[in-house]
mmCIF file of the N, C-alpha and C atoms, coordinates in Angstrom:
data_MODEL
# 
_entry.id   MODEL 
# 
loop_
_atom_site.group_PDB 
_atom_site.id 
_atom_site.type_symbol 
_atom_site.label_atom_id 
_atom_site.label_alt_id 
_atom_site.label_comp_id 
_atom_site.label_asym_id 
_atom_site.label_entity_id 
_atom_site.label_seq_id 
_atom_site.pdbx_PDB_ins_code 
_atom_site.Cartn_x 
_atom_site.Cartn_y 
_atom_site.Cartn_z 
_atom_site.occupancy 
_atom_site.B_iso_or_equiv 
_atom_site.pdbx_formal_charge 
_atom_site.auth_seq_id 
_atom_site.auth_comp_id 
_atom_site.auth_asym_id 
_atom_site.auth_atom_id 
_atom_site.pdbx_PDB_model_num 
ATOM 1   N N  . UNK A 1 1  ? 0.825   -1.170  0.000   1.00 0.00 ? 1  UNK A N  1 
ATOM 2   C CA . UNK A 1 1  ? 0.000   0.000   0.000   1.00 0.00 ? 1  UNK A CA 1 
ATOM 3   C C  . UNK A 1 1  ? 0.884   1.252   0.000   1.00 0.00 ? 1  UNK A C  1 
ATOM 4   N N  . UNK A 1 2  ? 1.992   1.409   0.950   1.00 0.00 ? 2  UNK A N  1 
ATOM 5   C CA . UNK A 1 2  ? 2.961   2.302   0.822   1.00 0.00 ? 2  UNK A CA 1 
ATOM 6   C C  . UNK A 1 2  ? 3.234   2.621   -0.306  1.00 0.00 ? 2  UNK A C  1 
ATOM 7   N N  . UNK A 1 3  ? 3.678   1.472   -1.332  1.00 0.00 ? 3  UNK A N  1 
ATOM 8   C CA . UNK A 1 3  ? 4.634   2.206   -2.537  1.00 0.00 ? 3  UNK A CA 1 
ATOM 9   C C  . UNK A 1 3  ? 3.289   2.422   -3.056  1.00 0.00 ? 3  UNK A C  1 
ATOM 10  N N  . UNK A 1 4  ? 2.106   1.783   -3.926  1.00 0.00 ? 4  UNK A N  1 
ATOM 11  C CA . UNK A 1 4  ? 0.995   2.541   -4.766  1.00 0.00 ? 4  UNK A CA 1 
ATOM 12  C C  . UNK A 1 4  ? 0.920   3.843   -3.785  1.00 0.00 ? 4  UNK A C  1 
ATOM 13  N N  . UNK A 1 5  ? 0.818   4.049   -2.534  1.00 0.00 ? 5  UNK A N  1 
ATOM 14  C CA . UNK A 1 5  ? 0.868   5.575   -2.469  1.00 0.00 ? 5  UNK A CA 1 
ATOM 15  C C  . UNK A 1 5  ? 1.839   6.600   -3.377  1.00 0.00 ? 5  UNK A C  1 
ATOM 16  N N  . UNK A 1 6  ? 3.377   5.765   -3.070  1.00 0.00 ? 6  UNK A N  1 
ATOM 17  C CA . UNK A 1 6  ? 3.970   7.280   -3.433  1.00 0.00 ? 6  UNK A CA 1 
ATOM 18  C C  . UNK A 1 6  ? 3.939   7.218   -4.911  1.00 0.00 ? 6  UNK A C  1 
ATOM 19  N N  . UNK A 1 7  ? 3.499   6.193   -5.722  1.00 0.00 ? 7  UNK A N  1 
ATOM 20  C CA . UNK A 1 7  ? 3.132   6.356   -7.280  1.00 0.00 ? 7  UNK A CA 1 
ATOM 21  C C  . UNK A 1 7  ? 1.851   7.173   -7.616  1.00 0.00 ? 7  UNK A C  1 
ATOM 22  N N  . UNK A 1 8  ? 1.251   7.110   -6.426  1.00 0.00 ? 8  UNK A N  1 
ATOM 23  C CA . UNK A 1 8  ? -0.247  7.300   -6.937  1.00 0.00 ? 8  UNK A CA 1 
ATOM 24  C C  . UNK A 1 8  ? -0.623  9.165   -7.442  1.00 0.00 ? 8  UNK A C  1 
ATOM 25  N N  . UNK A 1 9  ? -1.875  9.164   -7.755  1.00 0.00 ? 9  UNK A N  1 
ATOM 26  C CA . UNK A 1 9  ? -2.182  11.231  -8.335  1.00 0.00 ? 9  UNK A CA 1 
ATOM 27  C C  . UNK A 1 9  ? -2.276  11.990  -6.603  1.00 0.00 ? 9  UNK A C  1 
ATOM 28  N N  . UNK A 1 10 ? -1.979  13.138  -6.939  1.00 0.00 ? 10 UNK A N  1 
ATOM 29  C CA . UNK A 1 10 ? -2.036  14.087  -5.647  1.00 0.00 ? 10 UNK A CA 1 
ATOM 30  C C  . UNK A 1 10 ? -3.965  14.168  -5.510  1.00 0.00 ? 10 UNK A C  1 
ATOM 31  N N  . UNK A 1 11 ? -4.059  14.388  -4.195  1.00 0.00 ? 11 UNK A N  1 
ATOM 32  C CA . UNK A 1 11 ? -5.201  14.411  -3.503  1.00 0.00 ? 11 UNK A CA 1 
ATOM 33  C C  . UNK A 1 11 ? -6.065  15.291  -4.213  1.00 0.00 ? 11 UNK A C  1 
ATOM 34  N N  . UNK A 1 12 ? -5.094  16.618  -4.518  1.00 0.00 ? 12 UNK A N  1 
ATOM 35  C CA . UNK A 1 12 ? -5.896  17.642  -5.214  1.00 0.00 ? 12 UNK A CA 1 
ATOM 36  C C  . UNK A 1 12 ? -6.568  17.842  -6.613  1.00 0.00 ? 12 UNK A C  1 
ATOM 37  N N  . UNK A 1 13 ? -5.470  16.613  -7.695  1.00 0.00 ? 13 UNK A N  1 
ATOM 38  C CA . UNK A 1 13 ? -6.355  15.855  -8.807  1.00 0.00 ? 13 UNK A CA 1 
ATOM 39  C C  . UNK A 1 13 ? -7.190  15.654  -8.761  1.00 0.00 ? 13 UNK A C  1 
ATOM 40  N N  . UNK A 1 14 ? -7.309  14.501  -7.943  1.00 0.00 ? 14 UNK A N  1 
ATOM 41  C CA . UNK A 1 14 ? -8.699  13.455  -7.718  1.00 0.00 ? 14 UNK A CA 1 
ATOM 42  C C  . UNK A 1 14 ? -9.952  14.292  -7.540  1.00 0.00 ? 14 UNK A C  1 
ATOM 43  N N  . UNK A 1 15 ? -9.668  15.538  -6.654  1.00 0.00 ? 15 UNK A N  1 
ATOM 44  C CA . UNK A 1 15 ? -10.783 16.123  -6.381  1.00 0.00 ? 15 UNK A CA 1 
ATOM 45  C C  . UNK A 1 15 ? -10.653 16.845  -6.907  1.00 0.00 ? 15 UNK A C  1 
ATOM 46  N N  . UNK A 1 16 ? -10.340 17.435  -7.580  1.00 0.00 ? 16 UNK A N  1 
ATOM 47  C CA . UNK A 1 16 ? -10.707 18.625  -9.159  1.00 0.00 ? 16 UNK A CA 1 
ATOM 48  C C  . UNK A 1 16 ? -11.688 18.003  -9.994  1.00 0.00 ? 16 UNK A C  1 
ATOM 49  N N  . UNK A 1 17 ? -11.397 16.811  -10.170 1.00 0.00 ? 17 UNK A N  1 
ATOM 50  C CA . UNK A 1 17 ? -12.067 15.451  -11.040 1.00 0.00 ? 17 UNK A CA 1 
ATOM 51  C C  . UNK A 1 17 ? -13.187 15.614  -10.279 1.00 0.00 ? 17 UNK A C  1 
ATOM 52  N N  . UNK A 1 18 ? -13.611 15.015  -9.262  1.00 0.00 ? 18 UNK A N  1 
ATOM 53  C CA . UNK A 1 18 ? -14.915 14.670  -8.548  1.00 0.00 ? 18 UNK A CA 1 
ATOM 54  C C  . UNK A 1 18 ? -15.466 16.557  -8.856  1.00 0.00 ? 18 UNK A C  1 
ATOM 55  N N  . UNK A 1 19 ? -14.852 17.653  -8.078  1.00 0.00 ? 19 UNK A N  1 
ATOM 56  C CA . UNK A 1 19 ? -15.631 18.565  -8.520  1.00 0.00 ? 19 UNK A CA 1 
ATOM 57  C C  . UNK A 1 19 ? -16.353 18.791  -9.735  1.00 0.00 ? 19 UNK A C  1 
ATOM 58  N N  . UNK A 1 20 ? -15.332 18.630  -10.717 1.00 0.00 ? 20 UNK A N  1 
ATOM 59  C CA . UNK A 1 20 ? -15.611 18.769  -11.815 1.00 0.00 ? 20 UNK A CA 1 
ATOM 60  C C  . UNK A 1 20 ? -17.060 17.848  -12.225 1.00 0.00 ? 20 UNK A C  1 
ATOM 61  N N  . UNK A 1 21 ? -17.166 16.703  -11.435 1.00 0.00 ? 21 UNK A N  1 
ATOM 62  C CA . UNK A 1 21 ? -18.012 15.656  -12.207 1.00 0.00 ? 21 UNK A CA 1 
ATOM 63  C C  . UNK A 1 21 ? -19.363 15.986  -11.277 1.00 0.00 ? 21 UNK A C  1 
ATOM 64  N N  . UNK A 1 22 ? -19.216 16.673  -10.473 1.00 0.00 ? 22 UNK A N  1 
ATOM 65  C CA . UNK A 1 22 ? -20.359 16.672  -9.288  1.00 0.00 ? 22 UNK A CA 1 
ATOM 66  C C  . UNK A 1 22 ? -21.092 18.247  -10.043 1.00 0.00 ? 22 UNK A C  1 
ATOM 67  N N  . UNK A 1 23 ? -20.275 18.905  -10.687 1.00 0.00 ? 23 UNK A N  1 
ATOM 68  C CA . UNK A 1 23 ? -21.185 20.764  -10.619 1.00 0.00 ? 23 UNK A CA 1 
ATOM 69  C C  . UNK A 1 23 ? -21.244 20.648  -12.167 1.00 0.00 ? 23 UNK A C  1 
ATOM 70  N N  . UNK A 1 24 ? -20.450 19.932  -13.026 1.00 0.00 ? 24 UNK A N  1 
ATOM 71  C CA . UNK A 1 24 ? -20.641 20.080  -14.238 1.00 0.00 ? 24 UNK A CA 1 
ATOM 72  C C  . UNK A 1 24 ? -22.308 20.071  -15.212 1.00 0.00 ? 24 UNK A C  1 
ATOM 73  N N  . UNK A 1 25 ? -23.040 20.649  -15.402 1.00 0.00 ? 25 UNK A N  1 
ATOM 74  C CA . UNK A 1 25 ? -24.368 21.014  -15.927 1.00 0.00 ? 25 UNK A CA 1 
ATOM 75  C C  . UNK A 1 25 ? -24.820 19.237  -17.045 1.00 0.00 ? 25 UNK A C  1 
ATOM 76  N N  . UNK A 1 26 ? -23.135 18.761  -17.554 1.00 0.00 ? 26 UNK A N  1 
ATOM 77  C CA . UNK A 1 26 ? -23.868 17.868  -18.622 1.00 0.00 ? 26 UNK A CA 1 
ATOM 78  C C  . UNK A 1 26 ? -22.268 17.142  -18.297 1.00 0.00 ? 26 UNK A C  1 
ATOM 79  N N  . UNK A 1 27 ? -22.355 16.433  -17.063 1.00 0.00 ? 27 UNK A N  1 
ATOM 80  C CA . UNK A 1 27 ? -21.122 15.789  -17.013 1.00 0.00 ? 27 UNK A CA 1 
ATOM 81  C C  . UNK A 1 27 ? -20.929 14.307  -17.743 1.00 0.00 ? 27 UNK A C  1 
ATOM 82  N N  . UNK A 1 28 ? -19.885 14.034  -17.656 1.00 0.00 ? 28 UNK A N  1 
ATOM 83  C CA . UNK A 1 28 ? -19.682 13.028  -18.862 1.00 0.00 ? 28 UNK A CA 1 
ATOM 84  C C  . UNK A 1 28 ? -19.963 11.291  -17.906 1.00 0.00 ? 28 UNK A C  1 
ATOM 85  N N  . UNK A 1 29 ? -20.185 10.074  -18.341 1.00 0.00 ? 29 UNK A N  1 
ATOM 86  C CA . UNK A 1 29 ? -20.595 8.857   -17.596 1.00 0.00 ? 29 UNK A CA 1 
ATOM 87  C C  . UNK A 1 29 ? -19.323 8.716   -16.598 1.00 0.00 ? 29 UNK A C  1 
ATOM 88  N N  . UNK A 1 30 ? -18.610 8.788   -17.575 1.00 0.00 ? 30 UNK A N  1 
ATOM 89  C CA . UNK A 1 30 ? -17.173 7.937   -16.399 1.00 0.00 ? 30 UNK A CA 1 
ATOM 90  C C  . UNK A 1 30 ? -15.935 8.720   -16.787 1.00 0.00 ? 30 UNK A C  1 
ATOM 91  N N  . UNK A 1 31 ? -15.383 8.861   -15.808 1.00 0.00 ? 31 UNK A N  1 
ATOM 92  C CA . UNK A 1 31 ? -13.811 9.940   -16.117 1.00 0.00 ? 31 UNK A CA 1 
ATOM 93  C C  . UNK A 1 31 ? -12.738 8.879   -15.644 1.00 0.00 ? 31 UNK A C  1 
ATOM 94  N N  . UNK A 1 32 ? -11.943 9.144   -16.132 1.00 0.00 ? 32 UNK A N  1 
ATOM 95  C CA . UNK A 1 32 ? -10.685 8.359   -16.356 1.00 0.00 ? 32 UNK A CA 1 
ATOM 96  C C  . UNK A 1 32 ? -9.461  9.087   -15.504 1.00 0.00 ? 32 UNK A C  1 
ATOM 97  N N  . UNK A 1 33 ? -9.462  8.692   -14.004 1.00 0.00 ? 33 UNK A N  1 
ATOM 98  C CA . UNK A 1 33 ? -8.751  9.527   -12.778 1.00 0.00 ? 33 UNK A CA 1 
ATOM 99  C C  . UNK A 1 33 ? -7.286  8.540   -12.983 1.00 0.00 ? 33 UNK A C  1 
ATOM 100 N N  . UNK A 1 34 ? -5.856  8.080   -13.899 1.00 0.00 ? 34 UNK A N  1 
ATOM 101 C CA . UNK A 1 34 ? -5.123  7.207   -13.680 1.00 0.00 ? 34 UNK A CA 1 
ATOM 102 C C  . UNK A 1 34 ? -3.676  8.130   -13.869 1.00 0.00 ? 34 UNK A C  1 
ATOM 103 N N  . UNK A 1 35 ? -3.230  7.929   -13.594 1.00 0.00 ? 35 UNK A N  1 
ATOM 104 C CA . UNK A 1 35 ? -1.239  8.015   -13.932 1.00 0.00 ? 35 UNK A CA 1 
ATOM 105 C C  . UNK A 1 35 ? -1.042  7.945   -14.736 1.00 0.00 ? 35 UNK A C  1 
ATOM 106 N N  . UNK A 1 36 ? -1.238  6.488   -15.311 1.00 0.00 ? 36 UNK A N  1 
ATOM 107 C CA . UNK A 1 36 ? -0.519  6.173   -17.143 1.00 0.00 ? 36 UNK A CA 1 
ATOM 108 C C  . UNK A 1 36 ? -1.692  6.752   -18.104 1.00 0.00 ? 36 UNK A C  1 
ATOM 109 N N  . UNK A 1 37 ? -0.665  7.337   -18.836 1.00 0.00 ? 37 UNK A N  1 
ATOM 110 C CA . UNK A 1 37 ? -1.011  7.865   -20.389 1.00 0.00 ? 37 UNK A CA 1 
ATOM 111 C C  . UNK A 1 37 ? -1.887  6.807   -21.059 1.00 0.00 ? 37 UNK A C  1 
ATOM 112 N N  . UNK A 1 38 ? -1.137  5.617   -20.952 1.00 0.00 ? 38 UNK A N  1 
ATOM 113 C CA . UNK A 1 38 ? -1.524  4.519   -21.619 1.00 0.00 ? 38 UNK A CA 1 
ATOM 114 C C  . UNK A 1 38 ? -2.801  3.389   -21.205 1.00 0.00 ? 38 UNK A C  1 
ATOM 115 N N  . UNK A 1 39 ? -3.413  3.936   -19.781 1.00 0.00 ? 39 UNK A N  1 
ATOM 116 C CA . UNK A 1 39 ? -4.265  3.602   -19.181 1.00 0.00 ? 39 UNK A CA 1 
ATOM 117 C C  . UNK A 1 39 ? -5.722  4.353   -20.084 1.00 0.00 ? 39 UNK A C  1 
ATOM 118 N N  . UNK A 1 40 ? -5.168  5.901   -19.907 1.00 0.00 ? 40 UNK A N  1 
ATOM 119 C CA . UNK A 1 40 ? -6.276  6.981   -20.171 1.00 0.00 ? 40 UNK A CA 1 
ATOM 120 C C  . UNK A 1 40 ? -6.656  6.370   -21.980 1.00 0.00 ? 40 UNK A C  1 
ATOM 121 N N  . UNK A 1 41 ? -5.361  6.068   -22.565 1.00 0.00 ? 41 UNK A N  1 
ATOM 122 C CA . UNK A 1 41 ? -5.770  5.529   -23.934 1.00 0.00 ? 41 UNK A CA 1 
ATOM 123 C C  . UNK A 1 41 ? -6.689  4.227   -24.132 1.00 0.00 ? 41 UNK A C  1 
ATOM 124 N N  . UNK A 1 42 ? -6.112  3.226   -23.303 1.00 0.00 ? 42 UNK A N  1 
ATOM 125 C CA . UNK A 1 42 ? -6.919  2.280   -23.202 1.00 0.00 ? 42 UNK A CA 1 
ATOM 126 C C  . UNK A 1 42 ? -8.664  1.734   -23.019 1.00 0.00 ? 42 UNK A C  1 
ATOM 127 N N  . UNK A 1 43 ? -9.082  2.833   -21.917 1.00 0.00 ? 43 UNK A N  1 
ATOM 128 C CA . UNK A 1 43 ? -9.716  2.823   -21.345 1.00 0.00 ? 43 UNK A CA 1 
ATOM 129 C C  . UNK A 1 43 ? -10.969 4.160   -22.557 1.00 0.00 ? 43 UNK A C  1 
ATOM 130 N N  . UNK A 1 44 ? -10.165 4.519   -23.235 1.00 0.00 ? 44 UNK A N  1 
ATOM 131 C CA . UNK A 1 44 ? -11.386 5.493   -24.369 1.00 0.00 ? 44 UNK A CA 1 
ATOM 132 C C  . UNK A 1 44 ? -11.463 4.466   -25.627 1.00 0.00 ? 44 UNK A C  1 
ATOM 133 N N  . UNK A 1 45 ? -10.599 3.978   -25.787 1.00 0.00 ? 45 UNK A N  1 
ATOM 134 C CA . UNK A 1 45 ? -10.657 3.078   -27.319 1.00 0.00 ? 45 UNK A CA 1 
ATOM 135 C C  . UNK A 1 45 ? -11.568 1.443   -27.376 1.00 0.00 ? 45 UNK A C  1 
ATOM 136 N N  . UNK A 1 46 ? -11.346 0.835   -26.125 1.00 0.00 ? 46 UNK A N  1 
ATOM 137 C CA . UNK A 1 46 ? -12.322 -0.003  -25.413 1.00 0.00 ? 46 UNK A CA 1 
ATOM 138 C C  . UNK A 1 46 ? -13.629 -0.004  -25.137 1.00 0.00 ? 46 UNK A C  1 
ATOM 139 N N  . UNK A 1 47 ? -14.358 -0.764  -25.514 1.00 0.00 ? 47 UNK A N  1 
ATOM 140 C CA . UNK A 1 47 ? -15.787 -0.731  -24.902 1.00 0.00 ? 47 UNK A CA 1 
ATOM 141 C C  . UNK A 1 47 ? -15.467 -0.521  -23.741 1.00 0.00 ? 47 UNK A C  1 
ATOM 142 N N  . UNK A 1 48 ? -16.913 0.513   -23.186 1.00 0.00 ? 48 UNK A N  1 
ATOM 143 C CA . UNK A 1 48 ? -17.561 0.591   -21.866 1.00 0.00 ? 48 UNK A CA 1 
ATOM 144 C C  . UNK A 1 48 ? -17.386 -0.608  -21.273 1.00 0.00 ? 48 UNK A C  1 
ATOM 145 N N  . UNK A 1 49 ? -18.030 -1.495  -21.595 1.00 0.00 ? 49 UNK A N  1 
ATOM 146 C CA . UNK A 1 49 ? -18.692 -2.793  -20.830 1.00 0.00 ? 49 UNK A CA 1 
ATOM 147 C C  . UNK A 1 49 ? -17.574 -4.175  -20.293 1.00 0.00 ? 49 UNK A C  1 
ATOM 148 N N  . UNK A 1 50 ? -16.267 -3.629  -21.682 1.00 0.00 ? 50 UNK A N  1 
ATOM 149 C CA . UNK A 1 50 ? -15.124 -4.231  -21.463 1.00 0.00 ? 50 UNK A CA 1 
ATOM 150 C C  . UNK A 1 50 ? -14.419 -3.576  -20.254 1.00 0.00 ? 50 UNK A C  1 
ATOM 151 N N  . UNK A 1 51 ? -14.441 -2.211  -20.483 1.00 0.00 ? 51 UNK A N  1 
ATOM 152 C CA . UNK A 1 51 ? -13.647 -1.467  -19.208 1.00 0.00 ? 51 UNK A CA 1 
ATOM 153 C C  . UNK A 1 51 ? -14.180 -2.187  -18.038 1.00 0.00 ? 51 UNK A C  1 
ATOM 154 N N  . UNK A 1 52 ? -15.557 -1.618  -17.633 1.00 0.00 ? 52 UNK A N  1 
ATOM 155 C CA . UNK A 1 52 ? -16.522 -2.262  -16.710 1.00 0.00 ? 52 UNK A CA 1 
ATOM 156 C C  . UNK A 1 52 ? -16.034 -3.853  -16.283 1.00 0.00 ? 52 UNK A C  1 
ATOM 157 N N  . UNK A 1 53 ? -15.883 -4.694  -17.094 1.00 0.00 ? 53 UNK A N  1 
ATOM 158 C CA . UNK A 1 53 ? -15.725 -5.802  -16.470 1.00 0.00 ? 53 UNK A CA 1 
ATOM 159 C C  . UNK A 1 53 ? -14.413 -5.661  -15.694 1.00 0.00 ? 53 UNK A C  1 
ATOM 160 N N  . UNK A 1 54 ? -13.207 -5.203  -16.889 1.00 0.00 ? 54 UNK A N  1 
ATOM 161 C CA . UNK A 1 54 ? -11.723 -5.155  -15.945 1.00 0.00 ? 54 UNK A CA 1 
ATOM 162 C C  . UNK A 1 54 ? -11.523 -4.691  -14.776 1.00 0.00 ? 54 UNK A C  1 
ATOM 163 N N  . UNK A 1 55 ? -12.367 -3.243  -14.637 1.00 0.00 ? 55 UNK A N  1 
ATOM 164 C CA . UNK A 1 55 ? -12.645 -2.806  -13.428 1.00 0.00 ? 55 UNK A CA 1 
ATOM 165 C C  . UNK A 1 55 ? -12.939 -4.077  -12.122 1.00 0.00 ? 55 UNK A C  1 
ATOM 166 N N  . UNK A 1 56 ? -14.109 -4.335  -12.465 1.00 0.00 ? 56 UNK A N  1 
ATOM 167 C CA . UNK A 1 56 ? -14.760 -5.409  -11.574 1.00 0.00 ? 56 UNK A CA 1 
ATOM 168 C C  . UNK A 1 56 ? -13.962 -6.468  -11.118 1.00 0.00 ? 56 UNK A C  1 
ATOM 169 N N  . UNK A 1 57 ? -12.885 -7.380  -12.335 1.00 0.00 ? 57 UNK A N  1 
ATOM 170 C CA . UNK A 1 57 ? -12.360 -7.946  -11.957 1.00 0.00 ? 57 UNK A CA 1 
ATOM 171 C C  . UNK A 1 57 ? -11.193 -7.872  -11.090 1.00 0.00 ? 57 UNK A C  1 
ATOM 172 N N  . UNK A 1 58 ? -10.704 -6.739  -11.009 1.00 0.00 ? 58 UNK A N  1 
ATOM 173 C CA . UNK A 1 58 ? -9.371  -5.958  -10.211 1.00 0.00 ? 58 UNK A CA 1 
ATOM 174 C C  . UNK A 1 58 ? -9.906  -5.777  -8.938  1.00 0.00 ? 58 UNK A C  1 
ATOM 175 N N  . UNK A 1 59 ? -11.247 -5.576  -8.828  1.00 0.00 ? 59 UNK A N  1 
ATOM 176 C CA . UNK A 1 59 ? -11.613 -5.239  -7.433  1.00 0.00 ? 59 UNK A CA 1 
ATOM 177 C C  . UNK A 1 59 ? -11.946 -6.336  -6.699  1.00 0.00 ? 59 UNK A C  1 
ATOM 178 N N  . UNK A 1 60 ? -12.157 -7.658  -7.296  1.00 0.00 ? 60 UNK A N  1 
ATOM 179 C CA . UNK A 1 60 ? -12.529 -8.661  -7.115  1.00 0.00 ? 60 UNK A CA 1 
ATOM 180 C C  . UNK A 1 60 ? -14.270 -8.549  -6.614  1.00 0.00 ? 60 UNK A C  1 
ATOM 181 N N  . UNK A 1 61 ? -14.978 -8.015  -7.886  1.00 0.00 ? 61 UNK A N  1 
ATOM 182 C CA . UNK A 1 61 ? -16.287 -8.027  -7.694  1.00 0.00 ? 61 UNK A CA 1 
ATOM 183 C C  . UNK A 1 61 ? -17.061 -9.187  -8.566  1.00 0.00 ? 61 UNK A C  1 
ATOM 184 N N  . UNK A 1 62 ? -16.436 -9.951  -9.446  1.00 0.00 ? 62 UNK A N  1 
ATOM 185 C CA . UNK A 1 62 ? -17.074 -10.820 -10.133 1.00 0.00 ? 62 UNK A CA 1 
ATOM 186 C C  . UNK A 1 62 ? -16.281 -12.459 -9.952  1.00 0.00 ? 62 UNK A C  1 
ATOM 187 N N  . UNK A 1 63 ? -17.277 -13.289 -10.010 1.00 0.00 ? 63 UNK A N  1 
ATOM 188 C CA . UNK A 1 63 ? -16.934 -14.286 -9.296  1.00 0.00 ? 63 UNK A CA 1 
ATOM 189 C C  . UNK A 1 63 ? -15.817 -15.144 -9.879  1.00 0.00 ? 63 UNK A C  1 
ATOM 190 N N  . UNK A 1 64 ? -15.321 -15.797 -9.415  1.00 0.00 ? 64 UNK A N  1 
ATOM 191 C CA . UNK A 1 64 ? -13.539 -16.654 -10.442 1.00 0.00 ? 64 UNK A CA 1 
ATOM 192 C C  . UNK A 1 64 ? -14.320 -17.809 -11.126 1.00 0.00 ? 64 UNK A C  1 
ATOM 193 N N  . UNK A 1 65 ? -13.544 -17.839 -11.911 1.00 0.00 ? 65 UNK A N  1 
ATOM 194 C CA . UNK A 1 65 ? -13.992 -19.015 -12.793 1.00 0.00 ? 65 UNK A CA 1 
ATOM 195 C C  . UNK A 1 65 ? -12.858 -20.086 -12.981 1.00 0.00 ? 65 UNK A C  1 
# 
């Protein structure tokens, strides 16, 4: 947990993001809060539903097979 801290975005990102997504008049479904460049690419060129699952599975919300 230590080291993903000191890799991880500053506090004040994250919540620029959430502001942004909470007052915005026509905010967008899902924002893309990550570090890698190559995450933020991934994650727009991909289905929704594909993201959605990877998500799920990282968090360990869907069951093992």
């Amino acid at each position: 947990m230590l080291q993903l801290g000191s890799i991880g975005l500053p506090a004040e990102k994250i919540a620029a993001k959430i502001f942004d997504a909470l007052t915005l008049p026509n905010p967008k479904v899902r924002y893309s809060i990550v570090p890698d460049p190559l995450q933020v690419l991934a994650a727009a060129l991909l289905p929704k539903r594909t993201v959605d699952r990877i998500i799920a599975r990282r968090l360990g919300l869907t069951p093992q097979a």
